[in-house]
KOLTORZA-524569 format. One record per residue (C-alpha): x, y negated, z negated; residue in one letter. Coordinates in pm, whole numbers, plus 50000, padded with zeros to 5 digits. Layout:
N
     u     v     w resn
     X     Y     Z    A
...
END
This chain:
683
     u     v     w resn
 79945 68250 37535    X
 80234 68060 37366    X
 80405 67799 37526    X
 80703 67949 37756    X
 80570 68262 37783    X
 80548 68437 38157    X
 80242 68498 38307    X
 80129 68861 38276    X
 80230 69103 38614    X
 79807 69194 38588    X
 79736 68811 38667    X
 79962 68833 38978    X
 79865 69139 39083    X
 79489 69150 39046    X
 79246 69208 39332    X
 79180 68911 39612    X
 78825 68929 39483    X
 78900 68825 39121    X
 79149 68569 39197    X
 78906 68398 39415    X
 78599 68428 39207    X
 78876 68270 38950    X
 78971 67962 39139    X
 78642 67915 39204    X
 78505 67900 38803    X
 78816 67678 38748    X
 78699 67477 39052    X
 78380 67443 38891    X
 78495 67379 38542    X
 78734 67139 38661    X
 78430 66929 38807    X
 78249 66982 38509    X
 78508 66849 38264    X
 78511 66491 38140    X
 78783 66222 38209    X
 79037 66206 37884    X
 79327 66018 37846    X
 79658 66095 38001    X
 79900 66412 37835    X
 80204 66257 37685    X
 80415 66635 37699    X
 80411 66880 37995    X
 80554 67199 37954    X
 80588 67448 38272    X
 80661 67735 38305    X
 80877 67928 38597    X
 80678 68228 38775    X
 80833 68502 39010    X
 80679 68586 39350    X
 80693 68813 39639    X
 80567 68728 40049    X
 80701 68910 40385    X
 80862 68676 40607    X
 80639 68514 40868    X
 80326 68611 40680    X
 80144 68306 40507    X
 80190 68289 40135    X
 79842 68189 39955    X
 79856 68111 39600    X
 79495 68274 39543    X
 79628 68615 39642    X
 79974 68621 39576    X
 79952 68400 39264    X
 80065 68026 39139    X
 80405 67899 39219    X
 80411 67742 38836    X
 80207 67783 38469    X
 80185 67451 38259    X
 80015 67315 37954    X
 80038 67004 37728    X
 79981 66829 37425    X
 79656 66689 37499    X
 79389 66977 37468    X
 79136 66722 37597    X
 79335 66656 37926    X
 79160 66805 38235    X
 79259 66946 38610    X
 79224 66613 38698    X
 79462 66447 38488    X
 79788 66592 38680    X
 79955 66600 39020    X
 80192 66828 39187    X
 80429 66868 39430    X
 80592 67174 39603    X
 80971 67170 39713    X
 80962 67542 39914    X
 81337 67606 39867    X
 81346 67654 40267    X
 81374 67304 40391    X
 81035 67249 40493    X
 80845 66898 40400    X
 80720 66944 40033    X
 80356 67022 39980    X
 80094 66922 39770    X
 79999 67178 39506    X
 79684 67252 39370    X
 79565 67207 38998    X
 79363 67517 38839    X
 79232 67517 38513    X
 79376 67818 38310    X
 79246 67794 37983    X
 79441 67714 37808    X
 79654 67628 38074    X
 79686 67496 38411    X
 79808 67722 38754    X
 79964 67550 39007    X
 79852 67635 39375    X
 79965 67661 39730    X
 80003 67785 40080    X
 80324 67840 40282    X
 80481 68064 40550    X
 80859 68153 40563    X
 81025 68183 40847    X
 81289 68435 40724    X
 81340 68685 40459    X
 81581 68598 40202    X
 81498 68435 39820    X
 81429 68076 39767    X
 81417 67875 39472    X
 81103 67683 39482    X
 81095 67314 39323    X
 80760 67264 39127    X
 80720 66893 38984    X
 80417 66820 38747    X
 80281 66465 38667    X
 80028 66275 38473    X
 79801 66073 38666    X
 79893 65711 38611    X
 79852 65566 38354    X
 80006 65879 38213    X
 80371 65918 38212    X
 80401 66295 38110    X
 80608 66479 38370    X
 80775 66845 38402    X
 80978 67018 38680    X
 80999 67404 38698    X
 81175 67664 38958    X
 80993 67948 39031    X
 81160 68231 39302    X
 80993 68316 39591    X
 81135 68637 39732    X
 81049 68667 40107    X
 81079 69022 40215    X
 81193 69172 40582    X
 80899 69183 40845    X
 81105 69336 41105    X
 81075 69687 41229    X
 81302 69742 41520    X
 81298 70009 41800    X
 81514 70038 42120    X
 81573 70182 42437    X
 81829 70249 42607    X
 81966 70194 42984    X
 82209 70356 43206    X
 82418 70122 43432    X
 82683 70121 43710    X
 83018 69984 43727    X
 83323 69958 43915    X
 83675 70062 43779    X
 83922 69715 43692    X
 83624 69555 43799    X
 83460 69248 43524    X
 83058 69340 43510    X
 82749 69143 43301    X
 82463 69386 43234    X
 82166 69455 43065    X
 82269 69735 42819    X
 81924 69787 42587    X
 81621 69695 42535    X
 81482 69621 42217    X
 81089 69559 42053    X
 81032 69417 41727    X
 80693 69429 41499    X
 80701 69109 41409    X
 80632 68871 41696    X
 80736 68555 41563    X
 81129 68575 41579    X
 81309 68434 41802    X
 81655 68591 42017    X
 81855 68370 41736    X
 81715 68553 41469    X
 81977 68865 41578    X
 82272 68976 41647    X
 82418 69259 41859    X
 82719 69489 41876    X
 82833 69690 42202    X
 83046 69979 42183    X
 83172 70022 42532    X
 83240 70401 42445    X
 83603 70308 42569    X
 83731 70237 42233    X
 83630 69852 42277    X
 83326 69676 42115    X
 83211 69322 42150    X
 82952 69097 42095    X
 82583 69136 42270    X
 82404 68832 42392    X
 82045 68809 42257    X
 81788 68697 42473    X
 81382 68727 42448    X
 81106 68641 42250    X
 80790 68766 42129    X
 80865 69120 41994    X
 81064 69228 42334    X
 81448 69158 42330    X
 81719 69269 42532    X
 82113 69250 42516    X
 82338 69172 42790    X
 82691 69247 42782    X
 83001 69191 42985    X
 83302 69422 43005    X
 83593 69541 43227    X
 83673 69954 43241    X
 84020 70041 43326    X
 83908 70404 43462    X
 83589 70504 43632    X
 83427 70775 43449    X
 83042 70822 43283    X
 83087 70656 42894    X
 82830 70643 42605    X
 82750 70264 42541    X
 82643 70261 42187    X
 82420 69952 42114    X
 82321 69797 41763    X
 82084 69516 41705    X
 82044 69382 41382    X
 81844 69097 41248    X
 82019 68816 41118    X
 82115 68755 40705    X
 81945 68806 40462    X
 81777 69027 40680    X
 81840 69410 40704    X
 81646 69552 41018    X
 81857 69698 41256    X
 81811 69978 41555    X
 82038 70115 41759    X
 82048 70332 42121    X
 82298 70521 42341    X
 82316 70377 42678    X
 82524 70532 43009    X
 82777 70354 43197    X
 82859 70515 43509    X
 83185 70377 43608    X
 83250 70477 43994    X
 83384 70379 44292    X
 83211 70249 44571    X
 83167 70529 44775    X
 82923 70452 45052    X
 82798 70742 45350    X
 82641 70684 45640    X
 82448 70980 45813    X
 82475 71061 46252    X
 82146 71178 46399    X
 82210 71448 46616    X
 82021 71667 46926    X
 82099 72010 46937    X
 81939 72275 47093    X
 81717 72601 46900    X
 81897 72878 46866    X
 82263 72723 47043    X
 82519 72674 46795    X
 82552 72297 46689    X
 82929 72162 46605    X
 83026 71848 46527    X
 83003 71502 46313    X
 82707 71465 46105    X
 82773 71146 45876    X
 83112 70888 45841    X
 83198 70712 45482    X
 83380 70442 45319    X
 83543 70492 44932    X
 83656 70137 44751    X
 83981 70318 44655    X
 84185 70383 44943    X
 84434 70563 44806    X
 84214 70884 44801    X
 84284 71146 45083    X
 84042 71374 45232    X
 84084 71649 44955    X
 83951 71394 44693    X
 83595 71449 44856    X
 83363 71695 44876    X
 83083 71689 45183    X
 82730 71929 45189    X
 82485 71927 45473    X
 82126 71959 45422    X
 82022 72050 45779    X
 81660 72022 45688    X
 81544 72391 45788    X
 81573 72516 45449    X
 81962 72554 45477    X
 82263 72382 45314    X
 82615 72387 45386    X
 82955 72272 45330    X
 83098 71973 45559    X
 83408 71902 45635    X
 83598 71555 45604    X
 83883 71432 45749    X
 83987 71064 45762    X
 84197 70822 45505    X
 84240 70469 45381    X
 83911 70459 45276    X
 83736 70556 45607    X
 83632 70938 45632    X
 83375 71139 45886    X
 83184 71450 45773    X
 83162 71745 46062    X
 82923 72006 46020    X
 82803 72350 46209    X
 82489 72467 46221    X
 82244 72694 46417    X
 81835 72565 46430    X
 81594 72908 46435    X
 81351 72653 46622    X
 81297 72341 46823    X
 81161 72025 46600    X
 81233 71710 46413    X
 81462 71796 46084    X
 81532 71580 45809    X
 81911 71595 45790    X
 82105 71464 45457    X
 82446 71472 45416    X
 82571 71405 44980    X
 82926 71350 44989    X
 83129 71308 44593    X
 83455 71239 44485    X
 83605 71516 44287    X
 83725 71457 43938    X
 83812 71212 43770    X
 83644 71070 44023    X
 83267 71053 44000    X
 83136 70804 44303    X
 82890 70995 44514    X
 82649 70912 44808    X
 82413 71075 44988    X
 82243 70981 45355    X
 81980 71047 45573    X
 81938 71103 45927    X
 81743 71316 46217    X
 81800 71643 46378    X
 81619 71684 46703    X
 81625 72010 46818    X
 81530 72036 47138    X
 81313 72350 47300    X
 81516 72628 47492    X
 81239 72825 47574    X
 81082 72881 47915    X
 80778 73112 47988    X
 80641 73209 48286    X
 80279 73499 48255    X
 80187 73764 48488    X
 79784 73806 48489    X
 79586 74087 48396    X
 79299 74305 48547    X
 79099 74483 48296    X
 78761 74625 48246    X
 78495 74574 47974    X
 78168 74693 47863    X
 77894 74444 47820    X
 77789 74465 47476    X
 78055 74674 47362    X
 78408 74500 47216    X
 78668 74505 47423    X
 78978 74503 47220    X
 79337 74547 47468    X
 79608 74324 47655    X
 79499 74042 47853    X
 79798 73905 47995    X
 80224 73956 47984    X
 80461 73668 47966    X
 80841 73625 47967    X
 81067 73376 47793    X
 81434 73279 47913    X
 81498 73232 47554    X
 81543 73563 47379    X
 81592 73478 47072    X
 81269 73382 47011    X
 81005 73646 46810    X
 80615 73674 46861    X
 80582 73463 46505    X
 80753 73199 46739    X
 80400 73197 46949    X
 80039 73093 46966    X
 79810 73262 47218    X
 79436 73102 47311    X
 79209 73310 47518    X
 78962 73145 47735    X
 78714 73472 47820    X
 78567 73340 48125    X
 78184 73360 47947    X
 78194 73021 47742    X
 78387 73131 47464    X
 78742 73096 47326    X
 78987 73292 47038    X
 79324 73317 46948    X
 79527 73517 47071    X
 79750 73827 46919    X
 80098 73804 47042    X
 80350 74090 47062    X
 80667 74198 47198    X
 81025 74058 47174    X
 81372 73951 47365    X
 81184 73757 47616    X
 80857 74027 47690    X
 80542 73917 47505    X
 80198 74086 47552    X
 79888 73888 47482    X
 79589 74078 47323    X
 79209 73988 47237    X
 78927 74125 47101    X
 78605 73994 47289    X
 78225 74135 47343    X
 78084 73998 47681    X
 77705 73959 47683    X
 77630 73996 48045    X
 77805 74216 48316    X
 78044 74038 48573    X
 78385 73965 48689    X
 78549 73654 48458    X
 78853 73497 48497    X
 79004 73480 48159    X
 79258 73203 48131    X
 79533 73299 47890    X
 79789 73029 47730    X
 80099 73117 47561    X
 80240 72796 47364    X
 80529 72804 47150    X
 80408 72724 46803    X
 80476 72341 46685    X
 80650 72126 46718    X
 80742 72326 47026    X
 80640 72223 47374    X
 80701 72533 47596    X
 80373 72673 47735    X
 80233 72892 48026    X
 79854 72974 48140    X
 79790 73242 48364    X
 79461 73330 48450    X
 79392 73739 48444    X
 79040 73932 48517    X
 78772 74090 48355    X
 78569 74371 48525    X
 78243 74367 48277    X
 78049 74661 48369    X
 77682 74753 48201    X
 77627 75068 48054    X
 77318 75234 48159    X
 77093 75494 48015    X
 76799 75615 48138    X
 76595 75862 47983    X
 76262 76039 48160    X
 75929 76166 47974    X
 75768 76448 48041    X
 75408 76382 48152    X
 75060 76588 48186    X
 74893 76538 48475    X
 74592 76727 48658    X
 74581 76786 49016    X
 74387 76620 49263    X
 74326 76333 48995    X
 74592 76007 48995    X
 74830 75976 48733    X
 74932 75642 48619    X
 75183 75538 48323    X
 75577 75564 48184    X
 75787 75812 48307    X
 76106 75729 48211    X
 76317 75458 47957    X
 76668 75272 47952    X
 76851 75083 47808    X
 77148 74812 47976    X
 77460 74718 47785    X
 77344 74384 47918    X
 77110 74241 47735    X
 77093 73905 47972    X
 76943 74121 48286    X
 76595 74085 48336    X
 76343 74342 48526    X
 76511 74198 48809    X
 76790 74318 48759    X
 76716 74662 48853    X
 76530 74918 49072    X
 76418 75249 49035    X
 76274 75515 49193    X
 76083 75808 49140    X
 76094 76201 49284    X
 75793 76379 49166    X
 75914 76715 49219    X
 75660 76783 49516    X
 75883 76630 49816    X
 75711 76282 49708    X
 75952 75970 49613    X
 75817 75647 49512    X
 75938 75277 49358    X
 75887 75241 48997    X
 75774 74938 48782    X
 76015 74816 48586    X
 75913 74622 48219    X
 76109 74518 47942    X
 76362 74288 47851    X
 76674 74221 47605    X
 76884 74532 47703    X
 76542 74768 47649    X
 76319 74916 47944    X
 76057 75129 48089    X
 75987 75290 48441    X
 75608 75369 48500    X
 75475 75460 48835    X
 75126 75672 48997    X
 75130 75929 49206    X
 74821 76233 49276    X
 75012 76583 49268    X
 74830 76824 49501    X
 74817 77097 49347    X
 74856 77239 48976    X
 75171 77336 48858    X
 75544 77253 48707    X
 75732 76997 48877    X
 76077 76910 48854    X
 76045 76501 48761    X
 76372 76294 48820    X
 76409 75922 48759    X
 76696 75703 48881    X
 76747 75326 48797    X
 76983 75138 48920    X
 77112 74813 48834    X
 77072 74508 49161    X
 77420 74353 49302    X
 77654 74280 49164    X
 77595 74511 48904    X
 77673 74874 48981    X
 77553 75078 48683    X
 77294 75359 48772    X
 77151 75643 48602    X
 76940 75947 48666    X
 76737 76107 48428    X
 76540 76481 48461    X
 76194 76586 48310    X
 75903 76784 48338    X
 75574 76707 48498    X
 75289 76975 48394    X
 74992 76953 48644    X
 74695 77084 48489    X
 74460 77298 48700    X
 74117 77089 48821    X
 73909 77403 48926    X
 73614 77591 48822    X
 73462 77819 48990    X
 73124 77948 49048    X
 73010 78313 49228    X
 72695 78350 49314    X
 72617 78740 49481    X
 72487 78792 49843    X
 72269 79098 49940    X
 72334 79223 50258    X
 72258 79553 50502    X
 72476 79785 50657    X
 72443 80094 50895    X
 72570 80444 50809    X
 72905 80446 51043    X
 72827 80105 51215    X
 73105 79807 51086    X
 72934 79502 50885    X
 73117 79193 50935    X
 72916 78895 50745    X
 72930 78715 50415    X
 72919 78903 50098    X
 72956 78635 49865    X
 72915 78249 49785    X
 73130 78017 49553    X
 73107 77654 49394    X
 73421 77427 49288    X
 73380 77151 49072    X
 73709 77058 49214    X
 73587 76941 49575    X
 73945 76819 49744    X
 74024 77188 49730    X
 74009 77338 50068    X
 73938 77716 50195    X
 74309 77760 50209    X
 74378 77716 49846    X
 74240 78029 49749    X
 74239 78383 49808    X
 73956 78658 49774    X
 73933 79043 49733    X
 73582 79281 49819    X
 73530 79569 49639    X
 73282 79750 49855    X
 73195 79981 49617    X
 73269 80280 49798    X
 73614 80315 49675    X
 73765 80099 49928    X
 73898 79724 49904    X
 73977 79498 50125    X
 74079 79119 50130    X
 73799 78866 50197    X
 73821 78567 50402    X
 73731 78221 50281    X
 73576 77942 50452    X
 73425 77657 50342    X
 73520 77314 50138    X
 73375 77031 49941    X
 73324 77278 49684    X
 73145 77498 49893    X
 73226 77787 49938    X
 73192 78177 50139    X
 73393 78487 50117    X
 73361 78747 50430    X
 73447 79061 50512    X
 73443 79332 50769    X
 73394 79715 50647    X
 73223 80034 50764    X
 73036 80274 50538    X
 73031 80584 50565    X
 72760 80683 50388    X
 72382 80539 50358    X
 72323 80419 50030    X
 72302 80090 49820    X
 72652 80008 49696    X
 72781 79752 49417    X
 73010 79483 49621    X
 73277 79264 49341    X
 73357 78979 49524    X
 73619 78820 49331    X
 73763 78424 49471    X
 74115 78297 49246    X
 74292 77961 49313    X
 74638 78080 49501    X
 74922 78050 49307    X
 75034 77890 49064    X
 74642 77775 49015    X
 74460 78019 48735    X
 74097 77946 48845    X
 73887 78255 48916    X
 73554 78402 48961    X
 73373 78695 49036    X
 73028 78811 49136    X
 72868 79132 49219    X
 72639 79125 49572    X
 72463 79405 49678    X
 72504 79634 50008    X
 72246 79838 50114    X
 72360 80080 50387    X
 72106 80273 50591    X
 72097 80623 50837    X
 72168 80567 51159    X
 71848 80579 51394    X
 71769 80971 51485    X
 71896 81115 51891    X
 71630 81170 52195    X
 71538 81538 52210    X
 71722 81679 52547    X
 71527 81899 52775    X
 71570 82294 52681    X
 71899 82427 52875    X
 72003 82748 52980    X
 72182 82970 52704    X
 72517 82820 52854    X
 72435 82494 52849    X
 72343 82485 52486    X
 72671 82666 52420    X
 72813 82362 52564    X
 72670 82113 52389    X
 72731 82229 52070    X
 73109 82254 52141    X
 73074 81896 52222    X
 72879 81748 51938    X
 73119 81986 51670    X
 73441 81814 51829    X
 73287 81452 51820    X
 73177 81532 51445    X
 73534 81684 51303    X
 73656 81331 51457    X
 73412 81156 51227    X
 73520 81319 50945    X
 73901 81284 50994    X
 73786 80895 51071    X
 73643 80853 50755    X
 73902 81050 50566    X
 74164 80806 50670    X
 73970 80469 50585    X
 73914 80638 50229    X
 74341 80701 50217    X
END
């Protein structure tokens, strides 16, 4: 490099890395270099460098403040001294000697407060005893650091009334800078601009203003903050001034009643400019039940009341608000708060109910009727409880309208009984009206009883189920009931009751007689204070017990001389039978037949008869012995008759020839008799 030549842009410009592996060979060189004698000539040269304000400049990465060289090749690092005037009236520095073959950098450190360009003062000297010296200027241009956002504000006023107020915020990036650092502009948005006052500190700044409007009215407040020369940053925001009056409401509480017209003041004000009438204003009423309206004002000089009217659909606490505004140019509004208590109109008085239910089965109907001096009011207006009387409680279903309401429920009871069910009405909140009246439930059971038909066998105890039911109340016990049993043969006896849960038997025992089909009947019957009772039919089939067994009789007879005796004998396995539970027939075997009588019992036994032959012979007698009706058991045997002559007459002393005529007449008549006798008996 020749002397007064600038040092290339790639020195200043190279990486961190090289410059400070650089500095440190020249550190090293510098230590390794002899002492020589003192340079007679210095010769610097100017450089041109770049830093942001408030960031430190280093000469190992943003390059030396000054190049030099001499006469004395020999002459080392060592040999010289430096000093730094930074241009920005700071103390002077001590600079830094680095070998750069063949010349010498000159190096050092310093932070600028402020953008702008400064002329920095570099003086070079020999070390004593040398008297070489050499002064260069080198320009340091210190760029802006500031990056500048805002925000703006909205603020109130009065009209003709002086105000001080914060009209923006600002942030800056670079922390360091103080309020003085900037300046700020206001424009009012009234055609007048002044000067902001800066205050803050570390990146957060905000400017305060102070101004006078002639007129109230909303204006744009345009503010610009700009950082102070050299420096160019600047940032600017639209703030709102809302110039107004001071228009101040205050709201009434009030105490209507639901559903009665409400007239009347609701809020008062004050406005700052008196001159305003009651057509400068406008009032609305926000009654707090979902409905708004216009008020109406009245008043002057400054000193107004709001009136209202209004109707409440229902009793409670309201929020009232009342927003009164001046109209234009006027732009001063207020708005207050205050309560509504609407007090409750309605009155109810219940008349109770008597109604009937079916244990286990849902009762679903009305359960009690009340009336309400307020008939306005709707069945939404209500809430209904039900206490059933059993334990249990549910709402309610209300009905009905201009002051008649019906109360309904839907309810199972478990057990049969008479409840008193306790119904309130309650107007619904934040109503207080309320009534209880206490009605009746008639629970009945519902009973069903259903009888078996059995098999049974005469003479021979039956024992077992006859009949079922079941009880809509499933709470009763065996207990609970009775029943009782008609057997169909003029007998009636208690049944036994088992079961539980709603689900039953009857059983009972009982000996039938005789064989045969019996009308069975069952009737159960629930114990006090129940009343339910049921009668159900069947069949009982008695089965037939006897058997019979003939044995055969032989017996004699005389030709026309009655027999009367037994002709038969008989066994039953069935031995409660008795003589008079049968019947018997004789065929003599003659042609004739005849019914036989039976005597006997215990399974024993005869059939007799009575019968005249009229012949002498041996005959076949069919004795036959049936169970009387409606019993099927029969038998029949086969005894034997044998009938002899009668025993021959006396021979009668011989008679005169009359006499025997005689006779004969006589024995012919009593013989025809015979015949006609025996002709009969055969008929």
């Amino acid at each position: 490099m020749r002397k007064g030549d600038v040092v290339p842009n790639s020195f200043k410009s190279a990486g961190k890395s090289t410059r400070s592996l650089m500095s440190l060979c020249v550190c090293l060189m510098l230590l390794a270099m002899p002492v020589v004698s003192a340079a007679t000539v210095i010769t610097a040269f100017p450089q041109s460098v770049t830093v942001a304000e408030g960031t430190t400049f280093n000469s190992i990465d943003d390059g030396p403040v000054a190049i030099f060289e001499d006469d004395n090749p020999a002459a080392t690092a060592a040999d010289f001294t430096a000093t730094i005037d930074w241009g920005d009236g700071s103390p002077t520095t001590t600079g830094a000697i680095a070998v750069n073959e063949p010349q010498f950098s000159v190096l050092g450190t310093h932070t600028y407060a402020d953008e702008g360009t400064f002329t920095v003062t570099v003086t070079i000297n020999d070390v004593s005893p040398g008297t070489g010296t050499a002064t260069v200027s080198t320009t340091m241009t210190v760029t802006e650091a500031d990056v500048l956002s805002g925000t703006p504000r909205t603020f109130s006023g009065a009209p003709g009334t002086s105000f001080s107020a914060t009209v923006a915020m600002f942030t800056d990036t670079l922390t360091t800078n103080t309020a003085s650092d900037f300046t700020a502009t206001i424009n009012w948005g009234d055609a007048t601009i002044s000067a902001g006052a800066v205050s803050g500190s570390a990146g957060s700044f905000r400017v305060i203003g102070t101004h006078t409007y002639a007129a109230p009215g909303i204006f744009s407040v345009v503010v610009t903050l700009n950082d102070d020369a050299p420096g160019t940053a600047t940032a600017q925001v639209t703030s709102t001034a809302i110039v107004s009056n001071t228009l101040t409401a205050a709201a009434l509480d009030i105490s209507p009643t639901e559903h009665a017209a409400f007239n009347g003041n609701v809020a008062t004000f004050t406005d700052s400019d008196t001159s305003r009438t009651a057509a400068s204003f406008i009032a609305s009423v926000t009654w707090g039940d979902g409905t708004t309206s216009s008020g109406t004002v009245a008043g002057s000089n400054g000193a107004f009341t709001v009136s209202g009217q209004h109707t409440y659909a229902d009793e409670g606490s309201f929020a009232l608000s009342v927003t009164v505004a001046e109209t234009a140019p006027g732009i001063a509004t207020s708005t207050a708060t205050a309560t509504a208590t609407v007090k409750e109109a309605d009155v109810l008085s219940g008349t109770p109910v008597t109604f009937s239910a079916t244990a286990g089965s849902s009762f679903s109907g009305t359960v009690a009727h009340f009336a309400d001096t307020d008939t306005v009011n709707v069945a939404g207006d209500f809430v209904a409880t039900i206490n059933w009387g059993d334990g249990t409680t549910t709402p309610g279903t209300v009905s009905g309208g201009a002051g008649a309401f019906l109360v309904s429920g839907t309810h199972t009871y478990v057990s049969s009984g008479n409840f008193s069910v306790g119904v309130t009405l309650s107007d619904d909140a934040p109503g207080t009206a309320t009534a209880t009246v206490t009605s009746s439930a008639n629970v009945n059971s519902t009973l069903v009883a259903t009888a078996s038909n059995l098999s049974a066998t005469e003479h021979t105890a039956f024992s077992g189920t006859v009949a079922s039911f079941t009880d809509s109340d499933i709470t009763k016990t065996t207990a609970s009931f009775t029943a009782s049993i008609n057997w169909g043969d003029g007998t009636t006896t208690s049944g036994t009751i088992a079961g539980s849960a709603g689900s039953f038997t009857v059983a009972g025992q009982h000996t039938y007689a005789d064989e045969g089909s019996f009308p069975l009947s069952v009737t159960v019957t629930e114990n006090a204070p129940g009343t339910a009772t049921s009668t159900a039919s069947a069949t009982a089939t008695v089965n037939e017990a006897d058997v019979l067994t003939g044995t055969s009789v032989v017996f004699s007879a005389t030709q026309w001389s009655p027999f009367s005796g037994t002709v038969a004998r008989f066994t039953d396995t069935d031995t409660v039978s008795t003589a008079a539970d049968f019947v018997a027939t004789i065929d003599w075997g003659d042609g004739t037949t005849s019914a036989g009588v039976v005597s006997g019992g215990s399974g024993a036994f005869l059939v007799s008869g009575t019968h005249t032959y009229a012949s002498h012979q041996t005959f076949t007698v069919i004795v036959t012995l049936a169970d009387d009706a409606p019993g099927t058991a029969t038998a029949t045997t086969t005894s034997t008759a044998n009938v002899a002559a009668p025993a021959p007459a006396v021979p009668a002393p011989l008679l005169g020839r009359y006499a025997l005529i005689l006779l004969a007449f006589v024995l012919a008549g009593a013989g025809l008799r015979l015949i006609r006798g025996a002709g009969r008996r055969v008929v």
